[in-house]
N, C-alpha and C positions, 0 to 999 in steps of 0.2 A: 356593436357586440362587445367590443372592449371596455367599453362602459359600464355597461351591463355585470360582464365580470367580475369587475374591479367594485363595483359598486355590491355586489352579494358578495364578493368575499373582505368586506370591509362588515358585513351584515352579518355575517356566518363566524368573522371573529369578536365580536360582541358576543354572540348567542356563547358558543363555547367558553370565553373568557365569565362571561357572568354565570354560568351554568358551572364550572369549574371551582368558582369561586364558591359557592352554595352546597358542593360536594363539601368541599372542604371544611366546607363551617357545621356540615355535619359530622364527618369526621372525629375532630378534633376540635380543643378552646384554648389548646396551650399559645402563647404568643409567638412561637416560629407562625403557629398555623393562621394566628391574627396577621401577623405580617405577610404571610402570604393571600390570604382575603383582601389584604387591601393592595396587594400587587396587581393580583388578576383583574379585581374591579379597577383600577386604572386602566389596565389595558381596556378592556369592557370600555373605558370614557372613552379613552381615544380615539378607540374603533369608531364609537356611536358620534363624535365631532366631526371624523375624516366624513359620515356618511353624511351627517349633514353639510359637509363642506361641498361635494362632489352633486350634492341635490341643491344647491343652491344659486342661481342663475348669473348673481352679478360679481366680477370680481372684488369686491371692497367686502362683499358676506360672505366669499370663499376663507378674505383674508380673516376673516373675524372670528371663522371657525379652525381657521389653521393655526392661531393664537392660540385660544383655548388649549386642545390638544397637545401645539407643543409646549404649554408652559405646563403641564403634566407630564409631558414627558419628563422636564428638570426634576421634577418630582420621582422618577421611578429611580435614580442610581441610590439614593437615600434609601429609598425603601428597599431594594436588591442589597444594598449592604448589611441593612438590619436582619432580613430572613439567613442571610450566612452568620450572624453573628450568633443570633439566636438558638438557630439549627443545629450548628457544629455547640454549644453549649460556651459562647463565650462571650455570655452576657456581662461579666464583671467588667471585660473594654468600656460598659457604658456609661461613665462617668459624667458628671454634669459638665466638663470645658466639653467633653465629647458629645452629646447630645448638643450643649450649647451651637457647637460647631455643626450639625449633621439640619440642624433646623436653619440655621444662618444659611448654608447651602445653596439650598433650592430657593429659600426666600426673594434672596438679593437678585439673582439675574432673573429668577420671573418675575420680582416687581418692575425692574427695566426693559424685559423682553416685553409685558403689557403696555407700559408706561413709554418707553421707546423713547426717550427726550432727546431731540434734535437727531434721530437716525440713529441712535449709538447703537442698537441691537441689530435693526434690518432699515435697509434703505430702504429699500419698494418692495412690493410682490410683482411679479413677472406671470402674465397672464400667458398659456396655454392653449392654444386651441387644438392640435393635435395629439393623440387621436382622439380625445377629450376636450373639455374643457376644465381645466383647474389652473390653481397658481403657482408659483416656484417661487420662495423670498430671495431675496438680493441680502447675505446675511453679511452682516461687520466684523470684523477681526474681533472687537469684543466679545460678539454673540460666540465669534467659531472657538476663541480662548476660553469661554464661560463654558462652552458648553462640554470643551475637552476635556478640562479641570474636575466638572463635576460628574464626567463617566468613569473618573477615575476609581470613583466610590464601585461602579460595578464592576468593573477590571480585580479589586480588590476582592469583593464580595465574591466574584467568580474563580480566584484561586482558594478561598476559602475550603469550596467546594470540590475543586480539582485535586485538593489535596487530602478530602476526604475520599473520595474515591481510586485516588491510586494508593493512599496506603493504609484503607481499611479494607474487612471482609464481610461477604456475605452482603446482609440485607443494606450493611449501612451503602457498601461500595454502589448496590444499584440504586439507593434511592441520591444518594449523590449522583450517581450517573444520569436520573431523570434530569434532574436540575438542570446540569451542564448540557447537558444535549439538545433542552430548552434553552439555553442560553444562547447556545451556540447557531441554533440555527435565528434566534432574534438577531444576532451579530451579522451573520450572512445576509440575510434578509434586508437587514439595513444600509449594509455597503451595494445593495440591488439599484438605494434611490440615486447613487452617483454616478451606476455603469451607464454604457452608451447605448448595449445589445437589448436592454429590457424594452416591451411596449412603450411604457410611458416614463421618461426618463424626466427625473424628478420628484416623482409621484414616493409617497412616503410606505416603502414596499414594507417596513421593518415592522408594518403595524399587523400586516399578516402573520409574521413570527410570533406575536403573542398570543394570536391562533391557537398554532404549532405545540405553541408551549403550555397554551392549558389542556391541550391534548397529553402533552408528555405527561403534567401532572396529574392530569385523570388516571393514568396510567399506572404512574407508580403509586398512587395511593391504595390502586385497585391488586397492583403485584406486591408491595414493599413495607405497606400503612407508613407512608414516607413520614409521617408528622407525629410515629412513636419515639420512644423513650430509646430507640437505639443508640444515635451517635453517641448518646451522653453516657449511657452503661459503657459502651466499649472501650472511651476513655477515661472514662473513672473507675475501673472495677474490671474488667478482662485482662488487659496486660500485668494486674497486679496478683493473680490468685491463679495457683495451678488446679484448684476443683472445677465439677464442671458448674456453668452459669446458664440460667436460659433468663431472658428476659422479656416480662411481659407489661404491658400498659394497664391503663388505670382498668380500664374494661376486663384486666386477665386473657388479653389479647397476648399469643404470644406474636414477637417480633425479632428476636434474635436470642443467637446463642451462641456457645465457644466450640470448640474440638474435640474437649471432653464431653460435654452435654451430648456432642454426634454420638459419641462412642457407645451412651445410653439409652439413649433413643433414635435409632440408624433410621427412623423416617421421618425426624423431626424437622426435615427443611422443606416435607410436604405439608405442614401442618402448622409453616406461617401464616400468619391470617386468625385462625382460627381459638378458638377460645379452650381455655385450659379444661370447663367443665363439658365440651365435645368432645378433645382427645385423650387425656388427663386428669378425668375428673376427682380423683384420688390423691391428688397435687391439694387440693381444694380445702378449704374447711371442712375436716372431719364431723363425719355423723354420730350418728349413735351406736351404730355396727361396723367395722371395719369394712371397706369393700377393697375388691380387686377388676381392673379394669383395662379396656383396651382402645374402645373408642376405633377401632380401625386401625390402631397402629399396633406394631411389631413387637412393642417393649410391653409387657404385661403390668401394669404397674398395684402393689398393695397397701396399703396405706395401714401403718403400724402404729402408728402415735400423732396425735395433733397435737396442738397446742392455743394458749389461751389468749396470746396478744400478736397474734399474728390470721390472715383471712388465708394459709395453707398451710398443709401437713408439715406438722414438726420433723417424720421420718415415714419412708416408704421402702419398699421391696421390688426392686427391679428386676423381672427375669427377661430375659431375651437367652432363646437357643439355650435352653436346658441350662445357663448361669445366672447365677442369683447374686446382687448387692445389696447391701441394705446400706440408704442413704439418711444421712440428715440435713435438713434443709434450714436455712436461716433466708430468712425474706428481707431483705435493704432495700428501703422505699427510697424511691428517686424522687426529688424535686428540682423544678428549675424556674428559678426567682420567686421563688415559696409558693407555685403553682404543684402538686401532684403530678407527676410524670406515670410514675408504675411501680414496679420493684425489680429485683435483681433476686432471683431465685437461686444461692448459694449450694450446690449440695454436697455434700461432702462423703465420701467413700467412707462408713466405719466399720464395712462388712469385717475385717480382722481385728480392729476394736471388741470388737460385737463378740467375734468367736473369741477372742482373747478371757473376755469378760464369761463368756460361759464357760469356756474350760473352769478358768477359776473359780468360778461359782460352784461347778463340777466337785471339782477336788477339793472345796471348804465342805460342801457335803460328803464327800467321801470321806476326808478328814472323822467330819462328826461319826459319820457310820461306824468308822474303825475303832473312835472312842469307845463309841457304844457297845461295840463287840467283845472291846478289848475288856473293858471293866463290867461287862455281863458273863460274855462266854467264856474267857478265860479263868476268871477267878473259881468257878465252882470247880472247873478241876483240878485246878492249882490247890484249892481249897483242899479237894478229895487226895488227893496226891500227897500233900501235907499230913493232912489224920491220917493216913495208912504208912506212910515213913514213919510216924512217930510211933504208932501202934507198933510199928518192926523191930523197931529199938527199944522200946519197953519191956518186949515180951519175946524178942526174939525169933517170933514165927515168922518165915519167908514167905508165909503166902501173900502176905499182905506185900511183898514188894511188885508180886502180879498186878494185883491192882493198883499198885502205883502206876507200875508200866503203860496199863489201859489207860489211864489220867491224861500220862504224857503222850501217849498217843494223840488224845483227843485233843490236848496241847498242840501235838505238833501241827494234824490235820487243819485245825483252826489257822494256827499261824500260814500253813502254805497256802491257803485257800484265800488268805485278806493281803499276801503279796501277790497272786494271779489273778485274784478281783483289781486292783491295784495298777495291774499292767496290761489288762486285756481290754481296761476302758478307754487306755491310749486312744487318738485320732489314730486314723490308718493314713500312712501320707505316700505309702508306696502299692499300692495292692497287684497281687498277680492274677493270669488266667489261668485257673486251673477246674481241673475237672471234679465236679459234686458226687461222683458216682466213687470216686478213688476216696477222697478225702471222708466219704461215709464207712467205704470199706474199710482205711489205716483206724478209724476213731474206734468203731466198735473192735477191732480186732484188739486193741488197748485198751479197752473200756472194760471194767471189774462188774460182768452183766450174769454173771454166773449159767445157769441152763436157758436164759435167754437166749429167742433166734431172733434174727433179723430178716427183714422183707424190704429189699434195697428197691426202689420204683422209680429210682429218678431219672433212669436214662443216662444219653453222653452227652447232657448240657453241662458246658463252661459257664463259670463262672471269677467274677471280680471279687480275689477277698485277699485277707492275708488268713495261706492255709494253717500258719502254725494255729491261730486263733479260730479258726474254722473248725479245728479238729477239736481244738478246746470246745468249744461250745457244745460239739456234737459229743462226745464223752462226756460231758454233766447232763445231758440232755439224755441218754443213754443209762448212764447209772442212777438218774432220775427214775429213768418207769424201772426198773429192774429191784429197785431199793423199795419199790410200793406197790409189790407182788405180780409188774408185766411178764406174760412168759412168752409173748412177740412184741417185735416195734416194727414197726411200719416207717419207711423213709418215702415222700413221692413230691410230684411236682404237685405246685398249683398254678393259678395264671393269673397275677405270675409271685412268681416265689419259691418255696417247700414248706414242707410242713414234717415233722414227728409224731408218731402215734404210738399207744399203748391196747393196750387190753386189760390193764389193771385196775383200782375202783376209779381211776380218775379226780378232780378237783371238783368239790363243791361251787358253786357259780359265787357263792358268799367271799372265796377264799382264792378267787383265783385273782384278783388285782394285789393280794399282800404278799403272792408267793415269792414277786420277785423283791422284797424287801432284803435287806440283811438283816440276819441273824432269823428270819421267821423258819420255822421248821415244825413239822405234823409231825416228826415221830423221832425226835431227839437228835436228830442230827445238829450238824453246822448251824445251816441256814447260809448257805453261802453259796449253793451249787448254780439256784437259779436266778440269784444276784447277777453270778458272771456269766450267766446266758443272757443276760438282760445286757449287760454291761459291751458282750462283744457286742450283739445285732446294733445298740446306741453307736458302736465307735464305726462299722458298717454303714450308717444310715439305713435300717432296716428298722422295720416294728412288728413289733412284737407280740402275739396276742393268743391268748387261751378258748379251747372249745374243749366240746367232746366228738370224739374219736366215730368210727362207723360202728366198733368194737366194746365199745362202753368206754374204754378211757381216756386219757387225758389226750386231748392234740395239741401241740403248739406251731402258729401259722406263721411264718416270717414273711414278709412283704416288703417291697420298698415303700418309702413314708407316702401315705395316700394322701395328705391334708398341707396344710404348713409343714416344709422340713425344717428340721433344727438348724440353728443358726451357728452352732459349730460343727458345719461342714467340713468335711474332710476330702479329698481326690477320691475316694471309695463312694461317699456319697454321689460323687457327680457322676457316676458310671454306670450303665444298664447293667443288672444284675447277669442275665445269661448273654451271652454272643450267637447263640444262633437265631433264627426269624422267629420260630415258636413261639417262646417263651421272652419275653423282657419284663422290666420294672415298670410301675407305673409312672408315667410322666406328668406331674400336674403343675409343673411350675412354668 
């Protein structure tokens, strides 16, 4: 029965070890992973020797397969060394005295362990008959010094490894930790053929552990894609950059990432394994239309710009939980010994770049505007101001200083209206809660509306705003319908938002995207009123947009942004319009 045992689980570590081996070569072609194919398929020999050794009837053919076997064993601390060397990314150790040396190795004592001239490897083999039959060699101080010398290489190979996994994170730490664990129980395993407790004392138990150990590696290939481009990103590229990094393989596999990267994606440690164009697909080489995507995960990601010499998005839009980044991504291809590894997905926070850049864009446009107004609006009354001063002093008549007066009126109106266009575009970086129903009340009560009435509808919903600028907007909005013969306005909710209503002719459909320009005006005015209703709702994050009325005139519908929000957000942007359940902003980010 012990036989029996011994003899399938010598069968059973073949099948796994070569089975393991075959994973892996699909896996992967990088040379850690070459070096590990030809780890396993060794084991796989030795296994497949010990079993012909143990089916073999006479002592002298036991001995002749227990040769074999173990002069590949001399063979595995070489190859254990190379997979650590490779794996951890430190391939430039391998210098030609160093090769020269790692081939010299195995060579020399298995030509003498085969060749054996006058005994110097093994005296004899030591035939067995309990509980089995096999043999034990009688080995030489040479054999047991050659052999010590060259496990040295795995002793070495295996702190490699130990030292990847106690002082990396994440993926690298457990696919180091397959390794070792694999190692460790080949170690155990081995020191089994010495003890006195085991069945068959002697018997080469250690060839089991490499069983064991292409079990582990099945494993972590299956948990960790042990034979990605991790080690080598973490050490060349994570401890050096404080953005965040995700790293993926040649396949767009990801396989690791840093701290930051968590921060972005808070379910991206479900989603090793997994391919960018499943979770991520917006990471990806951009299409022909923007898309926005989720793939199952939490981070919503949109894809704003590709680019040309690169196989993923130049920049994306990350929203998670109602906040928005917008990133730019730079791709570092990894190679290792001019093999393709993957890349290193750099991405960089410009969300306040971003906003920086459109402020200013902002105010070089507002700039121009002011130009425009300044050397259109101004000058004709300045102009008119001028002929009637002069005409006063010619002629003496004072009537003409009236009309001067009207001039600078229109002067001064201009002037106050292009510094609270000016100041009302500001971002809001503070907003209060206050109540819609009040701040409609104080504006019309200030508001120059003449026998206009008001029809206040909104209720005791709260609101996120800055009121001084609330009330502003609602007083232009106000002396709007009253200036263009409304004799009511309408204040009410919508869902969600408010809106303003007239009863007066209201806006042509032709004319209602120019109204909010500066300087446009239908009947001599400014042109500045509904600039800076435009101008608060933009620093609000609201939008802004023209109907008609139940009444025939003009409505205007405020909302929070339904589509893409602006990317110079403000704290007023990130905030639900109302506070109570009813009524909120719309959420699409």
């Amino acid at each position: 029965m012990l036989y029996l045992a011994h003899l399938a689980g010598l069968v059973l570590t073949a099948l796994i070890s070569i089975t393991a081996a075959w994973w892996v070569r699909k896996q992967t072609h990088d040379r850690a992973g070459t070096v590990m194919i030809a780890l396993l398929s060794a084991h796989a020999l030795q296994a497949t020797f010990a079993t012909f050794q143990l089916l073999s009837s006479t002592p002298a053919t036991q001995a002749f397969w227990y040769q074999l076997w173990y002069f590949i064993g001399l063979v595995n601390p070489v190859i254990w060394l190379l997979l650590a060397v490779y794996y951890t990314g430190r391939e430039y150790w391998l210098t030609k005295p160093v090769w020269a040396l790692l081939l010299a190795s195995p060579i020399v004592p298995g030509a003498l362990w085969l060749a054996n001239p006058d005994g110097l490897m093994v005296s004899g083999f030591v035939p067995v008959m309990e509980p089995f039959h096999y043999v034990v060699p009688e080995l030489t101080a040479a054999s047991t010094w050659s052999a010590t010398i060259i496990n040295l290489y795995t002793i070495f190979g295996f702190g490699l490894f130990l030292q990847m996994f106690l002082f990396t994170e994440r993926s690298t730490r457990w696919q180091a930790a397959a390794v070792v664990v694999g190692m460790l129980v080949i170690f155990v395993s081995s020191a089994l053929t010495y003890a006195s407790f085991v069945p068959a004392p002697g018997f080469p138990y250690g060839l089991f552990g490499g069983g064991v150990y292409g079990i582990v590696v099945a494993l972590g290939l299956f948990r960790t894609r042990m034979f990605a481009v991790a080690p080598l990103a973490r050490d060349a590229i994570f401890k050096s950059l404080e953005d965040a990094i995700m790293v993926v393989d040649a396949r767009r596999t990801i396989v690791d990432f840093n701290d930051q990267a968590a921060e972005l994606f808070p379910d991206l440690d479900e989603h090793v394994g997994c391919t960018l164009e499943d979770v991520y697909p917006a990471l990806v080489v951009p299409e022909d239309e923007p898309t926005a995507d989720g793939g199952g995960a939490e981070a919503i990601v949109e894809r704003i710009e590709g680019t040309l010499d690169s196989p993923f998005a130049g920049t994306v839009r990350v929203s998670i939980e109602g906040e928005t980044r917008t990133l730019r991504i730079s791709a570092s291809a990894i190679s290792s010994g001019g093999e393709p590894r993957g890349y290193a997905l750099i991405m960089r926070d410009i969300s306040e770049l971003e906003t920086y850049a459109t402020e200013l864009e902002r105010k070089t446009d507002q700039l121009e505007q002011f130009a425009s107004v300044l050397s259109h609006d101004l000058r004709n009354p300045v102009s008119v101001a001028l002929g009637y001063a002069q005409q006063a002093q010619a002629t003496g008549d004072v009537e003409h200083v009236t009309d001067v007066l009207v001039a600078l009126e229109r002067i001064e109106d201009t002037i106050g209206n292009l510094l609270m266009l000016s100041r009302e575009g500001e971002s809001i970086d503070d907003p209060e809660v206050v109540s819609l129903r009040d701040v409609v009340a104080d504006a019309w009560a200030t508001s120059d509306t003449g026998d206009a009435a008001l029809e206040n509808e909104v209720g005791d919903d709260l609101v996120r705003a800055d009121p001084s600028r609330l009330k502003t907007m609602f007083e232009n909005l106000f002396r709007n319908a009253a200036d263009h013969g409304g004799e009511t306005v309408w204040v009410g909710p919508l869902e969600p938002g408010f809106y303003v209503a007239d009863d007066g002719p209201g806006i042509p459909e032709a004319e209602r995207e120019r109204v909010f320009e500066y300087g446009y005006s239908g009947d001599g005015g400014t042109g500045l009123g509904l600039a800076i209703v435009s101008s608060i709702a933009d620093a609000h994050g609201w939008s802004l947009s023209i109907g008609e009325g139940e009444a025939g005139g003009a409505r205007f519908d405020l909302r929070r942004w339904s589509s893409s929000r602006p990317t110079n957000a403000s704290p007023a942007r990130d905030q639900p319009l109302f506070r109570t359940a009813e009524r909120r902003w719309v959420e699409n980010d």
